[in-house]
N, C-alpha and C positions, 0 to 999 in steps of 0.2 A: 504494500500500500504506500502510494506516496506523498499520501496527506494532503494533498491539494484542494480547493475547490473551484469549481466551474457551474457559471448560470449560463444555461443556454435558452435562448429567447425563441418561442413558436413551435415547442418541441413536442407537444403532444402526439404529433406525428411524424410521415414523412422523415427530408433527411431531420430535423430538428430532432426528433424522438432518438435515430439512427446514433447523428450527434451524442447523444445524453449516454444512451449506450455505450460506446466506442469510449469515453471518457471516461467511465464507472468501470468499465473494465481495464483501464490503466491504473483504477488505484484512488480514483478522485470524486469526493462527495460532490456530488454535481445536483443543481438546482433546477429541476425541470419548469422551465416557466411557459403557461400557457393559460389563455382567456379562460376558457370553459373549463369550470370547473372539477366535472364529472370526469371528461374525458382526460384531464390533465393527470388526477387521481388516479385512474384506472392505468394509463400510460407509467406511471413512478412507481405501480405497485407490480406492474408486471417485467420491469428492466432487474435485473441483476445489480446488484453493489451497493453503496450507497445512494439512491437519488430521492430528493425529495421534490416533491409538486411544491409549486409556488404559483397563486394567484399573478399570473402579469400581461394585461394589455397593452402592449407599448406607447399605446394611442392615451393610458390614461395617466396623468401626472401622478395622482394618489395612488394607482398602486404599484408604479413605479418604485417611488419612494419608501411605500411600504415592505417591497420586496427589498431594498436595499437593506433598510431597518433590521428585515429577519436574518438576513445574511450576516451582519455585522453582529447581532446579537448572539450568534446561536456557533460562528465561525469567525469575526473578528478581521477577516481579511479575502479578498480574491482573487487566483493567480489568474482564472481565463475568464473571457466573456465572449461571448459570441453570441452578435446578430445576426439574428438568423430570420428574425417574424418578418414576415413579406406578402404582399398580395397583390394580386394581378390586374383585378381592377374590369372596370366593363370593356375595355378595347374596341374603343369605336373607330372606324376609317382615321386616315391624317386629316383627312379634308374635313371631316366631322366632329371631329375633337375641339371640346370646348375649355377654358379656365375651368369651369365647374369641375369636370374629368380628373381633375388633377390631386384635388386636396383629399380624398381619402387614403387615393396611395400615399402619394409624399406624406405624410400625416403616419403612416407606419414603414413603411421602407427608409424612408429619409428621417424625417423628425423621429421619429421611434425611437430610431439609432441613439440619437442626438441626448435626446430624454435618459435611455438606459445608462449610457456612459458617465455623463453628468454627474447623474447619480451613485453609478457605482465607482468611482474614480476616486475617492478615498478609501475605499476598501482596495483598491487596484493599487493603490502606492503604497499600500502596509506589503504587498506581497514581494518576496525577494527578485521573482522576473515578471512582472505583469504583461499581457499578453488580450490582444481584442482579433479578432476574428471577425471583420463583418461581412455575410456571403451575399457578394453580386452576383452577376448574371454576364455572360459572353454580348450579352446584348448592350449593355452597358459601355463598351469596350470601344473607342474606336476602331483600334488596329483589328480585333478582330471581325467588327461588322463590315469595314472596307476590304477586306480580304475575301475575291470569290470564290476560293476552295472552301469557304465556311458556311454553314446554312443559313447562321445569323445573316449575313448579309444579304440573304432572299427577304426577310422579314420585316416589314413594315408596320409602325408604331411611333406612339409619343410618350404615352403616360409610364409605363413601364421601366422603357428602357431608357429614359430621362431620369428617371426614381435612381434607377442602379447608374448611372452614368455621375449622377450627383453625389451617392452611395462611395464610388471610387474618390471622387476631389476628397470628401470629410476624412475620408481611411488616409491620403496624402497630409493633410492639413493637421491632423489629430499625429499622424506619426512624427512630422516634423517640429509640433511643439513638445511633442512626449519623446525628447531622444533615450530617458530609461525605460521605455517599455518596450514591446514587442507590437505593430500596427498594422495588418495586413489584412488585403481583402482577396476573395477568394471567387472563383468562378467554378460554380459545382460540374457542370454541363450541363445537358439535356437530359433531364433526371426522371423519372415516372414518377410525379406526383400529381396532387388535386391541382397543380398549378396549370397543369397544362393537359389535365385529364389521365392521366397517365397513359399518354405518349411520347413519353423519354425513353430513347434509347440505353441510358443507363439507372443500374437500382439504385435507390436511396444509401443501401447499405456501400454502394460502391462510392459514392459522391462524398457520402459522411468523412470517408478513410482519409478525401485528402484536405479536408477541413479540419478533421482531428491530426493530422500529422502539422499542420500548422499552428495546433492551439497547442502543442508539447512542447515542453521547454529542450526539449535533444533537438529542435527545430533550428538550424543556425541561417537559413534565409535571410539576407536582407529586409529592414519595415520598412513600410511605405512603398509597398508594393502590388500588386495585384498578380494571383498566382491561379495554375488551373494543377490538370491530376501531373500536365508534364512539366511542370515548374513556372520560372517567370511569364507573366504574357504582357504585351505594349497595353500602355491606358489607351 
């Protein structure tokens, strides 16, 4: 066991659940945070190792905060964090896409982020190597949506891939004022989740492995980076 603790954010399922897993079986009491509370419960009681459910809507300031609270109360300190809560949003045409369109996602993909970290950043600098994990999206990427060996670049959209594009600057911004920590964002693939109905090419369980190999501190990568399963990718 090696004592560590990890919250990961939207994990009642999908890779978030995967996540929570992967990390409990390293050894580290890990905070499984997710809205609903049934399902959150039922997800922490069925993983292996330490994990405990925690009430958390990224979207909501109070339990945010209250999540921090019990962390600090019950643990004292946190070596990883990982954003993970994300959602896809109504994806209407370019041409159809309105302001309105906008603020639910960025309100938990973006600001979510923003809220978690916030918040748990004095538990994060008690920790010997602190360490954030926020998972984008390939879509997000420039280099890789202008590249047409890639699918991403078939795909048209605003709300989304603006969310994780914006997702990337905060992971830059946040690592270059944090040079003691660890800051990096991650592009799972094309995963089979509710995200996209599950038709992703790859499992949850595969996508988790290279998110949890970046939330471990044997991790020597360069922050302020943006990474996939094959290592570095261009913002």
């Amino acid at each position: 066991m090696n004592g560590e603790t990890a919250l990961v954010t939207g994990a009642n399922t999908g890779i978030g659940r995967e996540i929570a897993a992967q990390l409990a079986a390293e050894g580290m009491t890990v905070y499984l945070g997710a809205r609903d509370a049934d399902r959150g419960k039922a997800a922490a009681g069925e993983l292996g190792g330490d994990v405990r459910f925690v009430q958390l809507d990224v979207a909501e300031q109070a339990q945010v905060d209250a999540a921090a609270k019990r962390i600090a109360d019950e643990r004292g300190s946190l070596d990883v964090l990982v954003n993970n809560a994300g959602i896809g949003g109504s994806r209407p045409e370019v041409e159809a896409t309105t302001a309105a369109d906008f603020g639910a996602v960025l309100d938990v993909n973006l600001l979510g982020a923003v809220r978690t970290t916030h918040a748990l950043l004095p538990l994060l600098r008690e920790a010997d190597l602190p360490r954030i994990v926020n998972v984008s999206s390939g879509r997000g990427s420039f280099a890789i949506t202008e590249d047409p060996e890639r699918m991403e670049s078939k795909l048209l959209g605003l709300v989304y891939p603006v969310s994780k594009t914006a997702l990337n600057m905060l992971t830059l911004q946040y690592a270059r004022a944090l040079p003691e920590f660890r800051v990096v964002a991650v592009d799972p693939g094309f995963t089979a989740t509710a995200l996209n109905n599950h038709t992703g090419t790859r499992s949850a369980g595969e996508s988790a492995r290279t998110i949890v190999r970046l939330a471990l501190a044997s991790f020597d990568g360069p922050s302020g980076r943006l990474y996939d399963a094959d290592g570095l990718v261009g913002w």
